[in-house]
C-alpha positions in Angstrom: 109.0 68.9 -30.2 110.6 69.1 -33.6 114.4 69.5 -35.6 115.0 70.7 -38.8 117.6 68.4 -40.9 119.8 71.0 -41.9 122.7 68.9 -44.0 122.6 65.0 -45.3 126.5 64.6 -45.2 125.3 61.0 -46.4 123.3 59.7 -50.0 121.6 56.7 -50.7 124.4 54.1 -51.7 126.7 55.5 -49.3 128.9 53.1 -46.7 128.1 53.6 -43.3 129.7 52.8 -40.0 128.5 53.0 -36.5 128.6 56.3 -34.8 129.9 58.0 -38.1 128.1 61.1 -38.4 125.2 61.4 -41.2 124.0 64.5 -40.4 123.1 67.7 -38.9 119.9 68.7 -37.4 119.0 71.6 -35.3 116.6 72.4 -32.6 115.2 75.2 -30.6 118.2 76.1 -29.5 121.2 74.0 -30.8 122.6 72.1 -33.7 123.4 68.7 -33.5 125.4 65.9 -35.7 123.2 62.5 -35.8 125.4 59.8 -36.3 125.0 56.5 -37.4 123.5 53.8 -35.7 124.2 50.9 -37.3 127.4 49.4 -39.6 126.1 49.2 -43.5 124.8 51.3 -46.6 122.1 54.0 -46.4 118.7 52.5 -48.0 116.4 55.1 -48.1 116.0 58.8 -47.3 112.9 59.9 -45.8 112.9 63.6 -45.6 115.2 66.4 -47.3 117.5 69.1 -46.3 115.1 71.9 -44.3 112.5 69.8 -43.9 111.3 70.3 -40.3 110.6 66.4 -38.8 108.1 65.9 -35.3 109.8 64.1 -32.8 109.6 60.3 -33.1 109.8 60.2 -36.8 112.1 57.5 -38.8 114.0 60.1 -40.8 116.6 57.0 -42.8 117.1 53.3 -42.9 120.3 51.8 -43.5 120.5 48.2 -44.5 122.9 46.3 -42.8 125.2 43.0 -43.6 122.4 41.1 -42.4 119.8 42.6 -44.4 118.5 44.2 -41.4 117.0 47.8 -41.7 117.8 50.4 -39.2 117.1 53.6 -39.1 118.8 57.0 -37.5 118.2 57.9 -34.6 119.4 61.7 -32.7 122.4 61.0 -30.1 120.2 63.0 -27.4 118.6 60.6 -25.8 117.8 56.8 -25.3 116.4 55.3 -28.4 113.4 53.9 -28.8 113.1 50.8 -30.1 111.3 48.1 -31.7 112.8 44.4 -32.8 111.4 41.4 -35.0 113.2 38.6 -37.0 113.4 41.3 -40.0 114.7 44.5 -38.6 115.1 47.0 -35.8 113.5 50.3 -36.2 114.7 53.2 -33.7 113.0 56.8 -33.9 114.0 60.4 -33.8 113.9 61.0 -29.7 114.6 64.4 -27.9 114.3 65.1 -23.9 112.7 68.1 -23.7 113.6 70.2 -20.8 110.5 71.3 -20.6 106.6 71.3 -21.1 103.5 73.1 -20.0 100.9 71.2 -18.7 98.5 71.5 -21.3 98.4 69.4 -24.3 100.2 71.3 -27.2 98.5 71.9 -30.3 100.1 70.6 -33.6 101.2 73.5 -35.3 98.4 75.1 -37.7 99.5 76.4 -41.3 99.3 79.8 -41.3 98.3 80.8 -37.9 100.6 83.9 -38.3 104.1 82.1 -36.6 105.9 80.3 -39.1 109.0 78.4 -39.1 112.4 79.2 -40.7 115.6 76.7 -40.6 118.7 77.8 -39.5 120.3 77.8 -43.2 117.0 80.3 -44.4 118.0 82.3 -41.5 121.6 82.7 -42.6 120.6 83.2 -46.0 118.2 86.3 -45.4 120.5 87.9 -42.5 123.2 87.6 -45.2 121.0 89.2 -47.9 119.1 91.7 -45.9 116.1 89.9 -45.8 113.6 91.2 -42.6 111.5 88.9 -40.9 108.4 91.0 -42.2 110.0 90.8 -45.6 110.6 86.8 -45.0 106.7 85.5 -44.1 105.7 87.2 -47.7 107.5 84.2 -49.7 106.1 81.6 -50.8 106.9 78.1 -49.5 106.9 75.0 -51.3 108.3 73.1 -48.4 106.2 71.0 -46.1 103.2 72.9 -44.2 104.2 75.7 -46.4 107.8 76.4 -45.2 110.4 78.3 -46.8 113.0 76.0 -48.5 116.6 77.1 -49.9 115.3 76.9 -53.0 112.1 79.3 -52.5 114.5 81.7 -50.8 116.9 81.7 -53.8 114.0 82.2 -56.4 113.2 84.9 -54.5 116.5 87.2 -54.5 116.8 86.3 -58.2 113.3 87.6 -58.9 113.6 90.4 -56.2 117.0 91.4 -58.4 114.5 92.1 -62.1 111.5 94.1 -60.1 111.3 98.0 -59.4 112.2 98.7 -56.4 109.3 99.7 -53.8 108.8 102.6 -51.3 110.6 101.4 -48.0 110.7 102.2 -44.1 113.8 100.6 -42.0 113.7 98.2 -39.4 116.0 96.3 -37.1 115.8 92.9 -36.4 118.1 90.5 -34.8 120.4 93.5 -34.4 120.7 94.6 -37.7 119.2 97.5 -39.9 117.4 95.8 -43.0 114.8 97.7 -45.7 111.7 96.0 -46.2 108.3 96.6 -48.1 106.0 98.9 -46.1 103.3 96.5 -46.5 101.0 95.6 -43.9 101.1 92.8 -41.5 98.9 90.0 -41.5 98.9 89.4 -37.9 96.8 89.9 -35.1 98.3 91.8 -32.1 97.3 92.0 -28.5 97.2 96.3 -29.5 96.2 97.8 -33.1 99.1 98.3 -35.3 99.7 101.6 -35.0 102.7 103.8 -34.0 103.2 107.1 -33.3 106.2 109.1 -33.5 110.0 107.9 -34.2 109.5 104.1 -33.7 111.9 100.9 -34.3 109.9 97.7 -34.8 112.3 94.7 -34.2 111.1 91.1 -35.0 111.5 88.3 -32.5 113.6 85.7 -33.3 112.5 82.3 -32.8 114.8 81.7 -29.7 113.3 84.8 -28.5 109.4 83.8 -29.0 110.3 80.6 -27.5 112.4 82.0 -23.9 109.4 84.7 -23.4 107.1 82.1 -23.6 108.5 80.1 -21.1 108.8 82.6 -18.7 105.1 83.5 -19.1 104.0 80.6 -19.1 106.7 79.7 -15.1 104.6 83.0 -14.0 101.2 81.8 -14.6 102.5 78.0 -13.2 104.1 79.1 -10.3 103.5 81.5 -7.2 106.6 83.2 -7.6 108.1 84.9 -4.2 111.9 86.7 -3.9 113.7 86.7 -1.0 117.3 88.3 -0.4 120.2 88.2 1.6 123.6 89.8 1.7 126.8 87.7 2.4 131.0 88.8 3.3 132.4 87.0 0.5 136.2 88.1 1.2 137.3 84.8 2.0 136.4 83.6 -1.1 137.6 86.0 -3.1 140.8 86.4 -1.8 141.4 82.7 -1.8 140.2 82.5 -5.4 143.1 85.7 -6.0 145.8 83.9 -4.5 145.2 80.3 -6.4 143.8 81.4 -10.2 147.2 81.5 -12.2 148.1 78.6 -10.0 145.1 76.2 -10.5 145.2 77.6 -14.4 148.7 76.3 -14.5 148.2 73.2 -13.4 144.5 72.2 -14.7 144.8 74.1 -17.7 141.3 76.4 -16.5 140.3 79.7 -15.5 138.6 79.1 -12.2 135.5 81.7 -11.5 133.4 82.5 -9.1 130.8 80.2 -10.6 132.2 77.1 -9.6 132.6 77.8 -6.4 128.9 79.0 -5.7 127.9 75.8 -7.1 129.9 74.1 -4.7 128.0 76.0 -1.3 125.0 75.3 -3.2 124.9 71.8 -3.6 126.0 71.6 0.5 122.9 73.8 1.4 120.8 71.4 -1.2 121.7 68.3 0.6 120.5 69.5 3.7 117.1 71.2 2.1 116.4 68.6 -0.4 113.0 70.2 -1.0 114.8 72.6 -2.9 115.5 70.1 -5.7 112.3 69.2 -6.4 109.3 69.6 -8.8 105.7 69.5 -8.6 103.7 67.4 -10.6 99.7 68.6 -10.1 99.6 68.1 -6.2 102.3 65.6 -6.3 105.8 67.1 -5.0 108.9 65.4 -6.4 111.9 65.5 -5.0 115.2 64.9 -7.3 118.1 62.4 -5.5 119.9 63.9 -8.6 121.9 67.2 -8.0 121.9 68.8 -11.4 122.2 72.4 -11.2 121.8 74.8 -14.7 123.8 77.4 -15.0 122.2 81.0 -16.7 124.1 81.7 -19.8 123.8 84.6 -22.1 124.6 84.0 -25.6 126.0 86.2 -28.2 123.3 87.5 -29.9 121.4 88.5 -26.2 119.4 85.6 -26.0 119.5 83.6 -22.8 120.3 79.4 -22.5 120.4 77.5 -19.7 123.1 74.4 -19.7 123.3 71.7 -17.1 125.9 70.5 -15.4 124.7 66.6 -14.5 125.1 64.6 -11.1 127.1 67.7 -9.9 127.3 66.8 -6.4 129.6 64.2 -7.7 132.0 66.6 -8.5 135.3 68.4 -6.8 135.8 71.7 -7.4 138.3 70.7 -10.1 135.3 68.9 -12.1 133.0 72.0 -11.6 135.3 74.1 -13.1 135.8 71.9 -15.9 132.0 71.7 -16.8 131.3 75.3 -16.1 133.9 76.5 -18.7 133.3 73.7 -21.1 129.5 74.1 -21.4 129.7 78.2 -21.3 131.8 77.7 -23.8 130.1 75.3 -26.2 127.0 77.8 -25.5 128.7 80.8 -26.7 130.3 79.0 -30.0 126.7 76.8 -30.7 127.9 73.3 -30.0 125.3 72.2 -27.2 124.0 69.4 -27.8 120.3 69.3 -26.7 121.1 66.5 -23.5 123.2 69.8 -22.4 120.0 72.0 -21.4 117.8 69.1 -20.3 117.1 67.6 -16.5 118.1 70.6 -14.4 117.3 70.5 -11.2 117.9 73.8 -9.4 119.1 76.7 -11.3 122.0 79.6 -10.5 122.1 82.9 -12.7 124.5 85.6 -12.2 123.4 88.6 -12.4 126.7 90.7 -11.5 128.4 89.8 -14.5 126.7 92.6 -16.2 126.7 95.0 -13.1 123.4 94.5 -11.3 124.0 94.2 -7.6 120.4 91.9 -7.0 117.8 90.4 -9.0 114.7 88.7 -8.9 114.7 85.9 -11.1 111.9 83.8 -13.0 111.7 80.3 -12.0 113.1 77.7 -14.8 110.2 75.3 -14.7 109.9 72.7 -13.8 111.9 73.3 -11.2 110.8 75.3 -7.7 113.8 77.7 -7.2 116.0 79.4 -9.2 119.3 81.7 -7.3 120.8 84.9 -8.6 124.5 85.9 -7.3 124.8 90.2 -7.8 128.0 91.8 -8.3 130.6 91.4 -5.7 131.2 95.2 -4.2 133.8 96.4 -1.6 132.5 98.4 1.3 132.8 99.1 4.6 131.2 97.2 7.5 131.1 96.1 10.5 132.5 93.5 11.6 133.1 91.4 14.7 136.2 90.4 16.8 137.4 89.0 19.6 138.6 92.5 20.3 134.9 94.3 19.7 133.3 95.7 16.6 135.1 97.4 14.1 134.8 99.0 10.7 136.3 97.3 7.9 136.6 97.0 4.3 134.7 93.8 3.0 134.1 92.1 -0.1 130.2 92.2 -0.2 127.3 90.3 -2.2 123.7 90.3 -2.1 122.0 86.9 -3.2 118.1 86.4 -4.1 116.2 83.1 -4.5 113.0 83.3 -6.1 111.1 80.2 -5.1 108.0 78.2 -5.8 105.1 79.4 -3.0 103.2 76.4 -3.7 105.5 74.4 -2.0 108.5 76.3 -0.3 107.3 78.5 2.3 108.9 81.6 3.3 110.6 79.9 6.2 112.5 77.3 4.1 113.6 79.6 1.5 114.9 82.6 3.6 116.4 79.3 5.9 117.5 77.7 2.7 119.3 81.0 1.0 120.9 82.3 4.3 122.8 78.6 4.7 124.2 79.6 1.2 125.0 82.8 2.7 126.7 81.2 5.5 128.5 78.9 3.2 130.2 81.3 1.0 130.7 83.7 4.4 132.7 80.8 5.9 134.7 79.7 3.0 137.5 78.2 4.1 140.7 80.8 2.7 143.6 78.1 3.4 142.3 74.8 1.9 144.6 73.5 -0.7 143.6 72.7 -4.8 
């Protein structure tokens, strides 16, 4: 809906050419560099450093050897644009992954939520500044907002006054003292705690993930169903090929690429899977592009996408699993990288759980969760009779949308992906 500029590596005056980057902006949940869309000299600057600009906003113009303005458009998307004799004007564009239905409200000032740029941010984690402590400055940015400037007052004043009674609170992780003063919010429960407490502010990342999943609950008939697959093949094969493939492709292959690969099989056959619904419209998704749960340092949660992936060996999905887990976990997704999922996988036995029951990432209608891989002994089948053995064992969930997936397709659906990583073939080549 919105990005903060957060650096002008650019000034009026300045030489320009096409795709050089002018500067950095972040969203919701990832920085960005916005380069250049034109060759020639930067005109005009329209807003500053930390100023937070709506979506579809001109944010520069650049004059070009023609005389023709342009101005700067974000990488993440098409631009839209509009052309006369005179000049070419493209706006700020952003694909949002996703949207409720409802109309959103512009944001009111002071409705007890405000917004802080990623540099404000730095600057009071750095300086032990709390989130409770943050919402008393003053802000002489637009709609109120906290600039680098207000923040840096403040310290400097903060450095000359007595210092006040304080209590301790964590937030984001780390222990900060701010002013026992109280809150000027209004919460679903009266402020008031008893015994030994910790009050930890959400971050805005936070606010933002717990809305979403709120608001998939109240969208969607949610309903779990589980399964439990022999995944020895697979992870034998997998033992005897890793140094190999890492050799020769330069990659660590996981498990991850390879449940994305009986995935995509199973969502070919069950297309209804990789759909979405659109009031009591259902529609289904020729593109395969299947998101991939990724936890981020700090706890919070992100979802990249790996595009057109049933276009892709198992060589590619390696590639783009590693490559987008890893630009989650250093920040450099770019905000294309979350959008257009189709059909999400989370796995839940990284950290240990054996099942899970997953929220639904709207708008999509199913969402899969993989549980740690356990050996155990079973029983298994042969041409000789049944026998006890020790097998590699998984149990898999799909939570799926009710209003459209029945409990026949989806228990059909999740044990074909059963079946698929059951049957993996042990002696196929890389």
């Amino acid at each position: 809906m919105e990005a903060t500029i957060l650096k002008w590596l650019k000034k009026p005056g300045d030489k320009v050419e096409q795709d050089e980057t002018v500067l950095e902006i972040a969203t919701d949940k990832v920085d960005s560099e916005v380069p250049s869309s034109a060759d020639g000299i930067i005109a005009e600057i329209l807003f500053q450093e930390n100023d937070v600009v709506p979506i579809g906003k001109v944010i520069a113009r650049i004059n070009t050897e023609t005389e023709a303005t342009h101005t700067i458009n974000t990488p993440v998307s098409d631009v839209l644009s509009k052309k006369t004799d005179h000049y070419e004007e493209a706006n700020l564009v952003e694909e949002i992954p996703y949207q409720p239905s409802q109309k959103m409200a512009a944001p009111a000032i002071n409705n007890g939520i405000r917004f802080y740029s990623p540099l404000v941010l730095n600057i009071a984690s750095s300086e032990g500044i709390s989130m409770s402590e943050l919402e008393h400055i003053d802000g002489t940015g637009q709609d109120g907002r906290v600039s680098k400037k207000d923040i840096m007052t403040y310290l400097e004043n903060r450095k000359h006054q007595p210092q006040q009674k304080h209590v301790e609170t964590r937030v984001d992780t780390a222990v900060h003292e701010v002013p026992a003063a109280p809150e000027k919010r209004e919460y679903a429960t009266p402020v008031t705690f008893t015994g030994n407490v910790e009050i930890i502010e959400m971050d805005r990342m936070r606010k933002m993930i717990a809305k979403h999943m709120v608001d998939s609950k109240n969208i969607s008939a949610h309903v779990t169903s589980f399964a439990e697959c022999d995944v020895t093949n697979l992870v034998l094969w997998r033992e005897k090929v890793k140094k190999e493939f890492e050799k020769r492709e330069g990659e660590k292959i996981t498990f991850t690429p390879l449940f994305i690969e009986g995935i995509i099989k199973c969502i070919k056959r069950y297309p209804l899977l990789n759909s979405s619904v659109d009031v009591d419209r259902i529609i289904v998704k020729k593109d395969i592009n299947i998101g991939m749960a990724t936890a981020l340092p700090n706890g919070n949660l992100i979802v990249p996408v790996i595009k057109n992936a049933d276009q892709l060996n198992l060589t590619g999905l390696t590639k783009q699993v590693n490559g987008l887990a890893n630009a989650a976990r250093t920040g450099k997704l770019k905000p294309d990288d979350t959008a257009g999922g189709t059909f999400t996988l989370t796995n839940v036995g990284t950290f240990g759980s054996i099942m899970g029951t997953p929220i639904i990432n709207q708008p999509q209608v199913a969402i899969m969760a993989v549980g740690a891989i356990k050996k155990r002994p079973v029983v298994i089948e042969t041409e000789q009779g049944d026998s006890i053995a020790i097998r590699h064992m998984m149990y898999i969930s799909l939570s799926y949308d009710h209003r459209i997936i029945d409990g026949a397709l989806g228990s059909t659906f999740l044990n074909a992906v059963a079946k698929e990583f059951e049957n993996f073939d042990g002696k196929r080549s890389i």
